[in-house]
N, C-alpha and C positions, 0 to 999 in steps of 0.2 A: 524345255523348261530350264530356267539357270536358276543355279543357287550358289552363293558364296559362303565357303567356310572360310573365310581368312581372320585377320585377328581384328579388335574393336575399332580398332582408326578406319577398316575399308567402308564399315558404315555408313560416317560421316569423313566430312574431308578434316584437314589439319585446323581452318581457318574457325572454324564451330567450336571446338576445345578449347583456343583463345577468347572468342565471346564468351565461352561459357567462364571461364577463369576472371574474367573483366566483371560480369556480372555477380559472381561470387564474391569476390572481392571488394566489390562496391556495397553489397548486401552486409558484409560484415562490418566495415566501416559504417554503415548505416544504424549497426546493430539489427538489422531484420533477420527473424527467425526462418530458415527454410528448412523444411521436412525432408531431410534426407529419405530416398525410395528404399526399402529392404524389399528382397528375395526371399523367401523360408522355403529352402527343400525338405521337402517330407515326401518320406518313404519307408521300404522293410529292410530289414536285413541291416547285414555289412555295412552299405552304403558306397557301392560301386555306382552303381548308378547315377545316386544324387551330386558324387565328387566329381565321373565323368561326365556329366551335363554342366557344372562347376566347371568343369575343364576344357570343354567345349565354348561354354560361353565366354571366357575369360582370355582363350587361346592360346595361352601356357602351359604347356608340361608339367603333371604335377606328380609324374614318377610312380613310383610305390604307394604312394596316398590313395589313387589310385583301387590299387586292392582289395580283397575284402578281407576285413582284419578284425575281427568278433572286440578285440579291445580297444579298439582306437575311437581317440575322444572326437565329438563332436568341431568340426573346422567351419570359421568363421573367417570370409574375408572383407576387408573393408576397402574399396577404392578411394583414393584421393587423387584429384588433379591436380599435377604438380609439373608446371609447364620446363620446370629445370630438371627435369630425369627423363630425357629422352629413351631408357631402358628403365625397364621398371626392376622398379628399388622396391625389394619384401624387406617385411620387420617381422619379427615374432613379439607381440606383444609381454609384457611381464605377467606371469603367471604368481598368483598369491598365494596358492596351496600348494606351491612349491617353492621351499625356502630359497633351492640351488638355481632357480629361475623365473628372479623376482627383480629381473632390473629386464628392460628392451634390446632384443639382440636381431642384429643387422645378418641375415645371412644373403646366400646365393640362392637361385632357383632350382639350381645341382645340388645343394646340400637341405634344402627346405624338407623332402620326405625324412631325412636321418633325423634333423632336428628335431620334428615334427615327433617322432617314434619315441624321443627319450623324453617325452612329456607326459605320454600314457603309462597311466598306473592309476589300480583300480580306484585310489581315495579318491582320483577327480575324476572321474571315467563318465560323468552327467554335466561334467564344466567345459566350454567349447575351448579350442585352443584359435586363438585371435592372431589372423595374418593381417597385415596393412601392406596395400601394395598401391606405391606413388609413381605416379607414370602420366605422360603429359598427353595421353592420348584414352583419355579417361573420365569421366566425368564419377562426383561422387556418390558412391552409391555401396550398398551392404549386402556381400551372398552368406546367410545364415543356416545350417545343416539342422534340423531335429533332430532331436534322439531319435531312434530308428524304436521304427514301430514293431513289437514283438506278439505275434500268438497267441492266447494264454493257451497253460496247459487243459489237454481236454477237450478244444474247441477246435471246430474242423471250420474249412473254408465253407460258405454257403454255396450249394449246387449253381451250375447256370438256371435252372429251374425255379431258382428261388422267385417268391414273390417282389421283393427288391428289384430284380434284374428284368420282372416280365411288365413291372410297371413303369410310369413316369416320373421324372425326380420329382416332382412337385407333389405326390403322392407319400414319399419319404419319410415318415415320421422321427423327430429328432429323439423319440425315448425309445428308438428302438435300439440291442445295444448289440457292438460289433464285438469281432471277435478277437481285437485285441485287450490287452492287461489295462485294466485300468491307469497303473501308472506312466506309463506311454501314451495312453491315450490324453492322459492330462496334461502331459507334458509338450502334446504337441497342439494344446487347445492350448492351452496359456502362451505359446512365443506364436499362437496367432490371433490374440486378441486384439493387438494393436490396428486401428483400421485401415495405417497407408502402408499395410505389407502387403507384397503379393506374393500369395500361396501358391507355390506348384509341388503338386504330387506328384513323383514318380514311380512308376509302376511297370511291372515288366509284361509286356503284350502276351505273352502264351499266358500269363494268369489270370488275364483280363475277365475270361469268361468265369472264372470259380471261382473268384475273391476280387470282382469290381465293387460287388455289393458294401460291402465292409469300408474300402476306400471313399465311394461316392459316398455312402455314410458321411462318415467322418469329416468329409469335405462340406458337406453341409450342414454339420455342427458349426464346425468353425466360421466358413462363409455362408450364410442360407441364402442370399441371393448368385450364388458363386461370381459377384462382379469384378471380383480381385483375384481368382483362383485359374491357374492353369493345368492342364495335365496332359503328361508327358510319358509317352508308352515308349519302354525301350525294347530292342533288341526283335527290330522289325523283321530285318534280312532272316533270323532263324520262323520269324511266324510265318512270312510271306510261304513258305517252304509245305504250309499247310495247306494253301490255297491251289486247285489246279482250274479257278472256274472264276472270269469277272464278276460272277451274279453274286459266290460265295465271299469272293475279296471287298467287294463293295459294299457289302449286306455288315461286312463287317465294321469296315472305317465308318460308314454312314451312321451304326450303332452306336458306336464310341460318340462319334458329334453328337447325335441328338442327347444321348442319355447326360451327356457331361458339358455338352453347351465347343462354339466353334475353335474357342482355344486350346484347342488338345492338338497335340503333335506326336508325331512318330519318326524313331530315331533310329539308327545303328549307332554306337558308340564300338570305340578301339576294345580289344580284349588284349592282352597280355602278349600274344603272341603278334598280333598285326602292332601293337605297337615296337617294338622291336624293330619290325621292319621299313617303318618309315615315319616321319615325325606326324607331330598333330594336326597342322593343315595339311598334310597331302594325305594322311591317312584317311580324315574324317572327309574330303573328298573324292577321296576314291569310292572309299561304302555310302556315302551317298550317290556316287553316280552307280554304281553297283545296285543299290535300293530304286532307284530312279530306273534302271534299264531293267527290271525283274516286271516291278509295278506296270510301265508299259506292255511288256510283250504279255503282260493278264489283262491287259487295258481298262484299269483302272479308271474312274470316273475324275476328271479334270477338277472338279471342283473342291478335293481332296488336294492339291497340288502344291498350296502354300501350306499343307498342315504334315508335309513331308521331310525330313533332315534336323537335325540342329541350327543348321542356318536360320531356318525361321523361326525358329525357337529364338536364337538370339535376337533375332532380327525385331521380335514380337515385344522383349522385354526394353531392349534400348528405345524402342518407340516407347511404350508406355513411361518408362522413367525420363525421356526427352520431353515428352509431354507434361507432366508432374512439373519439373522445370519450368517449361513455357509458363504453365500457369502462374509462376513465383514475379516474373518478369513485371505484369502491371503491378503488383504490391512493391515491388521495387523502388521501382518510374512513380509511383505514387506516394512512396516515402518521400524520397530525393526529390521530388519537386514540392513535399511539406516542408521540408527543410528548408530549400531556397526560398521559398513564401517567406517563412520566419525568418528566415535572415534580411528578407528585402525588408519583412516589417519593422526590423532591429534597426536597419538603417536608417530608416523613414525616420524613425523615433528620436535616435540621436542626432539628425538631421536637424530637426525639429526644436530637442535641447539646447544646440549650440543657437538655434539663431533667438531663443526666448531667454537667453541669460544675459539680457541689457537688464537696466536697473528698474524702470519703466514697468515692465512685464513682472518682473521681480517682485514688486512692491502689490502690486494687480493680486498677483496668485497668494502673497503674504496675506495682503488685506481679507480676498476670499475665505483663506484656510481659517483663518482666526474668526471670523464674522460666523464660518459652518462649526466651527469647533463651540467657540461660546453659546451659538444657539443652540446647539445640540446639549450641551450642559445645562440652560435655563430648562430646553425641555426634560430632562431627566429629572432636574427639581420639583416642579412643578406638574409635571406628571404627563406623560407619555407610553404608547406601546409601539413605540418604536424601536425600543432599546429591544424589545422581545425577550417576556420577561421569563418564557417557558425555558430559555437557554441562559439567558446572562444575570434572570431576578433570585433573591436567593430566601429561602423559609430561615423564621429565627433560628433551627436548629442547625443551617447548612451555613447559617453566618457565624454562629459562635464554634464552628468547627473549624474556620480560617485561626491560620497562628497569631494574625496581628487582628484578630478579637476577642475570643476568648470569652469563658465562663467571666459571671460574678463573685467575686471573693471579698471578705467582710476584712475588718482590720486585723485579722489573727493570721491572715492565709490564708482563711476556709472556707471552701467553693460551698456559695449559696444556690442550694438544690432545691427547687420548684420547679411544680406542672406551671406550663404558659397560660394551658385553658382553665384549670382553676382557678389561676389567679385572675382572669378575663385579658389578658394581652392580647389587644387587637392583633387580626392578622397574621397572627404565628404561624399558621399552615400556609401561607401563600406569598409566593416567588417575587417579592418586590425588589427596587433601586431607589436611587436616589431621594428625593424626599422624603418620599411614602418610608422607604426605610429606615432614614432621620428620626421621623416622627413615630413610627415603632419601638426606635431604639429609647426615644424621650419618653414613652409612655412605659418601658421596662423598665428605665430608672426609678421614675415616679414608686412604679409598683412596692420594687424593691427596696428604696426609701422607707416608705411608706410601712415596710414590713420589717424596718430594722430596729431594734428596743435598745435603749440604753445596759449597758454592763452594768453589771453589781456593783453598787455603792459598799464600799467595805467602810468600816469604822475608820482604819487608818486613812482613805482617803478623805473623808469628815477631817480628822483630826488636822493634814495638812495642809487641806482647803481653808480649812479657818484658822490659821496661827494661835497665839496664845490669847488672846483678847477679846477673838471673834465669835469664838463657841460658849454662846451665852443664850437665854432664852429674847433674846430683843429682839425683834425682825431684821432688822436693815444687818446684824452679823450673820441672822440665817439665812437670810436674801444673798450676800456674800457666798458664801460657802456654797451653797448650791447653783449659783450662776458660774462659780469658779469650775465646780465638778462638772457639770453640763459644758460650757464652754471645753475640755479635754474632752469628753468621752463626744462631740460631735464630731473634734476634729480626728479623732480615731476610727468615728463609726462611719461618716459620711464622707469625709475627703479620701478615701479610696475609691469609692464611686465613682466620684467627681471624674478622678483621674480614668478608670476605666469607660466613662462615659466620653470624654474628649478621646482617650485612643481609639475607641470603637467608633467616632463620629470619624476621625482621619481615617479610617479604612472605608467606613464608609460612600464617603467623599472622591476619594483617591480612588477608589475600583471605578468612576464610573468615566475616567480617563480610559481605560479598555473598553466600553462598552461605548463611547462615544468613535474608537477607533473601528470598530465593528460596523456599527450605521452608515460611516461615512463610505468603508468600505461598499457596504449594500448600497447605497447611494451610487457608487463609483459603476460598479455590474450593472447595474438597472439603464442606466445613464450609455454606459457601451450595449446594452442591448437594444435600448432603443436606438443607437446611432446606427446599430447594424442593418435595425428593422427600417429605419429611414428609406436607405435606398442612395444613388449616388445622387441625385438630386435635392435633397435636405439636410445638407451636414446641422452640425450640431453650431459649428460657429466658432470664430477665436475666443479665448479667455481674455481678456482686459480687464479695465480699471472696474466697469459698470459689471463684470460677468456677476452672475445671480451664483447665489453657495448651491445649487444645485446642481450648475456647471464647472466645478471647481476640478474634479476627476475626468472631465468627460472630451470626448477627442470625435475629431471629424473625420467622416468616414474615410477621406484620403490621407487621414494623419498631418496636414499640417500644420494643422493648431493645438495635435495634443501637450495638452501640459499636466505633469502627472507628479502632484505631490509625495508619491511617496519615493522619486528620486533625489528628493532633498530631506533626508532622515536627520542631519544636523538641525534645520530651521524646525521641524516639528518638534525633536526633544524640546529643544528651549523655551518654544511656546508651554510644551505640558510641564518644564520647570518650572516656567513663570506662575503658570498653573498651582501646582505642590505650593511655591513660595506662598501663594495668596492664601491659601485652606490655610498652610499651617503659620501663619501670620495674624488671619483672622481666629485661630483657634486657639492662639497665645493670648489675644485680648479679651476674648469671649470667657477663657480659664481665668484669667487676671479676674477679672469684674465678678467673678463666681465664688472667685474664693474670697473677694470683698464680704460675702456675706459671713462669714466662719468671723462674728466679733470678738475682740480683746474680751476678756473676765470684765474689764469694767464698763466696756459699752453694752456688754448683755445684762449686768447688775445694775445698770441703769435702765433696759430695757424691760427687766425683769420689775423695778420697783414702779415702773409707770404703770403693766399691767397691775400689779396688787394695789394700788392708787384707783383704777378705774375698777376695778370687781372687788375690791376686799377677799380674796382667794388666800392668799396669803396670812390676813389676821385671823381667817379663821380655823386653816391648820396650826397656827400658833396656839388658840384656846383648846383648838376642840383636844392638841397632843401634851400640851405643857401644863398648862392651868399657871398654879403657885410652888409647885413641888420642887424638891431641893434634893442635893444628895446622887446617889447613883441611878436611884431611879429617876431623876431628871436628865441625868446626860444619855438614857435609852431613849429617853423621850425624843431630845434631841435629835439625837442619829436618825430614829423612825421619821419626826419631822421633814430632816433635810431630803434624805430617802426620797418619801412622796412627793414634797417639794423637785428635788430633783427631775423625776419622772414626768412631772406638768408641765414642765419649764423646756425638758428635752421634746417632749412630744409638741408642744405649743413652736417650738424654735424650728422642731426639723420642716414641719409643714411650713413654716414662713421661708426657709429656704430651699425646700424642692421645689415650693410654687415660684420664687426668684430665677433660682437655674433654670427648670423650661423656659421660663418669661427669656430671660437673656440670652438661653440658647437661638430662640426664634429669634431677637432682635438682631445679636451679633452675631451670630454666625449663618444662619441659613438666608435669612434677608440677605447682607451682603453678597450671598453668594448670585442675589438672582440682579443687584442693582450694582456695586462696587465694584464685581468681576470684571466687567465691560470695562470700565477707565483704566483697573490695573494693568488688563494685560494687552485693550486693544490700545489705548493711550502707548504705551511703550512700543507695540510696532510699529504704530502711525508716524512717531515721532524719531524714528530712526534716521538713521544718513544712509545715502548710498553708499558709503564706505562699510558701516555696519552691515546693513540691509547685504553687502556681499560677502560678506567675512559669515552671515547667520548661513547664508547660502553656500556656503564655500565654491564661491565662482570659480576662483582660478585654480583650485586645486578639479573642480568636478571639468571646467572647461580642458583641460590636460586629460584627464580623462578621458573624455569626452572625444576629443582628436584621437585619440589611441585606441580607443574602440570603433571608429569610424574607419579609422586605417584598415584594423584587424578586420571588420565588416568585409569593408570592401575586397579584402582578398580570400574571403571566405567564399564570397559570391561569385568572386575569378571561379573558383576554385569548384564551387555547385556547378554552374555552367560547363566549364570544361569536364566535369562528371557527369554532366546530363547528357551533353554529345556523344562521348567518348561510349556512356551509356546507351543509349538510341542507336548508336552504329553497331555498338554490341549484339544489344537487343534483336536486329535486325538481320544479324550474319547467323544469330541462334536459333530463330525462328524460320528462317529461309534455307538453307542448308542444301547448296549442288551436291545431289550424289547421281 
């Protein structure tokens, strides 16, 4: 039988540590995540054991560490491949619960145990002391120590007699409890809950038979299918020494397998004294061949034969974490060739850019965009669910919570508070746009119009409505005086409206520029899913003069016709300028002609005397309040006159102009929106020059661009390529490996 103790390079050869460094390296530059492999040794005691099986596998001398030392903290070491330290370089990592060694210290492999010693002290005596050791003949990976497992008081080993030991693991029940402390026991459940550790217990073989029970326990808390768990009996040579019979030696190792499954191994490790006498590889092959020539001349069963020495110990864990590896290698190769995809697609794309930025194609994709944009806006006026109103439609409460809408407030400042459904506001509870919510907003106005009373006629205002001549009991001066007061207190009570009815129609309006950007997008998706679902025999077709707005986003399965508006961000602002210009152009003239209706004192006192002409309303609050009387009690009379007068006059006026404003809102503003929009805005792309037409586009600054990214492309894809190879040969020297 041969077995090598030598150090991690005899493994593999030199040329596999280079692959493997290539493909790390590429993975990080990828950004791809790989799961670094950890170790967890767990065991009793000291921790001789766990550090010389650490020391074993790692091939280095680790001196004193070594030992068993009741205080010495937990040791962690971490491998890194690092093809420029032909000798491996330790670090002591920085320690935080200790102030005096709280920065990264570089030692020697001679001085690591000293180091090592001045770090123990009880406050951290549960915190692992962290080695890093870089060495080019190494792949990365993490040996982890648990707290060592303790006793509790009071609690004996379970006999070999135990039930445990005379049954099968699968019989094992996990509430059954061992005899260690629970806070050990916790401690070494919890740094083995992760699932890509592998567990090895170490265990020392004269205990095996009075305290397996406890161990396989525990092991199968942690791991219950033990897929990840190894175990490791040490200090063979002193057991074998029990055996004088192959039936008795056999009966034993065969036990161990079955009960704990085929990864169990048996060791000698160095003791104090044989190390002294000769280093670590000739030591750990000597007692190997010593354990090897014992085992024979008891002729031991052959099929134990790999489950003998450290060697295979180590042997067992660099397969398993070389494996772990291997599996990384297609997520790799599968990134790196997403990448190169997309960069070939990026190519394709700006490929495609440069040759569709003549003036011709220019004008094509102009015309489209504007043709999809405006119809997308008559449909939102006129009513659609396309805009999808469960996301982008808003309830009267969710619209008057935007800043540029806002509550009702009367001429004083004072937000006018009303329920919607009292007052019957169509619609209040549900998510509208564009028209629909125009015409919700005209039908609040109305309401609230409707619901707003003239201010108190004070005496003083009588008094200055009528000058000195006018307040008299005749009609045509009381007709005065209160067409004068009414004429004020409309423009007080009603022209703030006004004003908050055109700012809430411009938000209105103006949001549904977003919501038009939205569809078109959903348009754009829909449009590349069907090109995907095509097939390469149906492209979708170039964009040109005749392309339909449905084609305006959409690109052919080989990419050479895509044309993608949304790389020309310049040419769309200015449309949705054009846009804004129009609303708030038509919503300056639709205000103008609105407030036509707010008459001068003397067009409404002429308004005023035509109705008292056709009803007599007016001569007969004259008799019914004044009669013939004179004096003071006639000038109350008066005031009371103009008062109710007043109040007829306001109420008769305001309904003449909320019914106006709707009227005009409909004619001038929302009409134009669905007939005028078209000439404003397509009229002015149609009739552009090529020279504009490129200046909207910014040709020559996007075609420089454009070249510069095509550069950059192109040596991007050098650049995949040559990673791809350089990968695949990697790939190849890691996966194949002469030993």
């Amino acid at each position: 039988m041969v077995e090598k103790n030598d150090h991690l390079e005899d493994k593999f050869p030199a040329e596999i540590y280079v692959a493997y460094n290539k493909i790390m390296s590429l993975a990080r530059d990828l950004n791809t995540q790989i799961q670094i492999p950890e170790v967890v040794m767990i065991g009793k005691g000291a921790g001789a054991g766990r550090i010389g099986l650490m020391e074993a596998f790692l091939g280095f001398p680790l001196g004193e560490l070594v030992n068993n030392s009741p205080d010495r903290r937990p040791l962690w070491f971490t491998l890194i491949n690092n093809l420029d330290n032909q000798t491996p370089k330790f670090t002591i990592k920085r320690d935080s619960t200790l102030k005096e060694f709280d920065l990264d210290q570089e030692v020697t492999i001679e001085n690591l145990p000293q180091e090592v010693k001045k770090r123990n002290s009880p406050a951290s005596a549960n915190i692992p002391v962290k080695i890093q050791i870089e060495y080019n003949r190494c792949w990365n990976m993490t040996l982890m120590e648990s707290l060592p497992l303790k006793v509790a008081e009071g609690q004996s080993a379970r006999p070999s007699s135990s039930p445990v030991l005379s049954s099968s693991l699968s019989s094992i029940s996990l509430n059954q409890l061992t005899s260690f402390t629970q806070q050990t026991e916790e401690a070494v459940l919890t740094i083995s809950r992760p699932s890509h550790r592998i567990l090895v217990f170490v265990e020392d073989a004269g205990e095996w038979e009075t305290q397996q029970s406890d161990m396989v326990l525990l092991a199968k808390k942690a791991d219950p299918k033990l897929d990840r768990t190894v175990f490791v009996l040490t200090g063979l040579h002193q057991r074998l020494k029990d055996f004088t019979s192959s039936r008795d030696l056999n009966k034993f190792l065969g036990g161990v397998v079955t009960e704990v499954g085929q990864r169990t191994f048996f060791v000698t490790l160095q003791n104090q004294e044989e190390r002294t006498q000769q280093n670590l590889r000739d030591g750990l092959r000597t007692l190997y061949q010593r354990d090897v020539a014992q085992l024979e001349q008891l002729q031991f069963d052959k099929r134990f034969e790999r489950s003998i020495g450290p060697g295979n110990f180590r042997r067992l864990l660099l397969d398993i974490t070389w494996r772990k590896y291997q599996e990384t290698v297609p997520e790799v190769l599968k990134r790196l060739r997403s990448f190169r995809k997309n960069s070939e697609e990026s190519l394709v794309k700006v490929r495609t850019q440069l040759e569709n930025m003549d003036a011709y194609k220019l004008r094509a994709l102009a015309s489209s965009y504007v043709m999809e944009f405006l119809q997308s806006i008559e449909k939102l006026i006129v009513g659609t669910l396309e805009g999808n109103p469960a996301q982008n439609g808003q309830t009267l409460l969710e619209e008057k919570a935007q800043e540029d809408a806002g509550e009702w407030y009367d001429g004083s400042h004072r937000m006018i508070k009303f329920d919607p459904q009292s007052w019957g506001i169509p619609n209040f509870d549900s998510k509208l746009y564009g028209g629909q919510q125009f015409e919700r907003l005209l039908a609040e106005f109305k309401l609230v119009a409707e619901h707003t009373i003239i201010e108190s006629v004070t005496p003083h205002d009588i008094a200055a409505a009528a000058g000195p001549t006018r307040l008299a009991s005749n009609p045509a001066g009381l007709a005065w005086t209160a067409s004068d007061i009414v004429q004020k207190k409309l423009v007080s009570a009603l022209m703030p409206l006004v004003e908050q009815l055109f700012r809430r129609s411009l938000y209105v309006l103006k949001r549904l520029v977003d919501i038009v950007d939205k569809m078109m997008d959903n348009k754009r998706k829909a449009n590349l899913r069907r090109t995907a679902q095509s097939g390469p025999g149906n492209p979708m077709g170039a964009m040109g003069a005749g392309a339909s707005s449905n084609n305006l986003n959409s690109a052919s399965l080989n990419g050479q016709n895509q044309i993608n508006i949304e790389d020309y961000p310049y040419f769309t602002h200015s449309v949705k300028e054009m846009y804004y210009r129009f609303v708030d152009q038509i919503s300056t003239t639709c205000k103008a002609k609105c407030m036509d209706e707010f008459y001068c004192s003397r067009l409404l006192y002429w308004e005023v005397t035509q109705m008292s002409d056709k009803s007599g309303d007016l001569r007969r609050l004259l008799n019914a309040n004044l009669g013939n009387s004179s004096g003071p009690d006639n000038q109350e009379a008066v005031c009371k006159t103009v008062h109710q007068l007043a109040n007829y006059i306001f109420e008769d006026v305001k309904q003449r102009i909320t019914r106006n404003i709707l009227l005009k809102c409909y004619n001038f503003f929302l009409l134009p929106m669905q007939n005028a929009l078209w000439g404003e805005v397509q009229g002015k792309i149609t009739i552009l020059s090529d020279q504009m037409l490129e200046e909207l586009f910014e040709v020559s600054v996007t075609r420089e661009k454009l070249k510069d990214d095509q550069r950059s492309l192109q040596q991007i894809m050098s650049q995949f390529q040559d990673q791809e190879q350089s990968f695949l040969e990697a790939a190849n020297s890691f996966s194949h490996p002469i030993w």
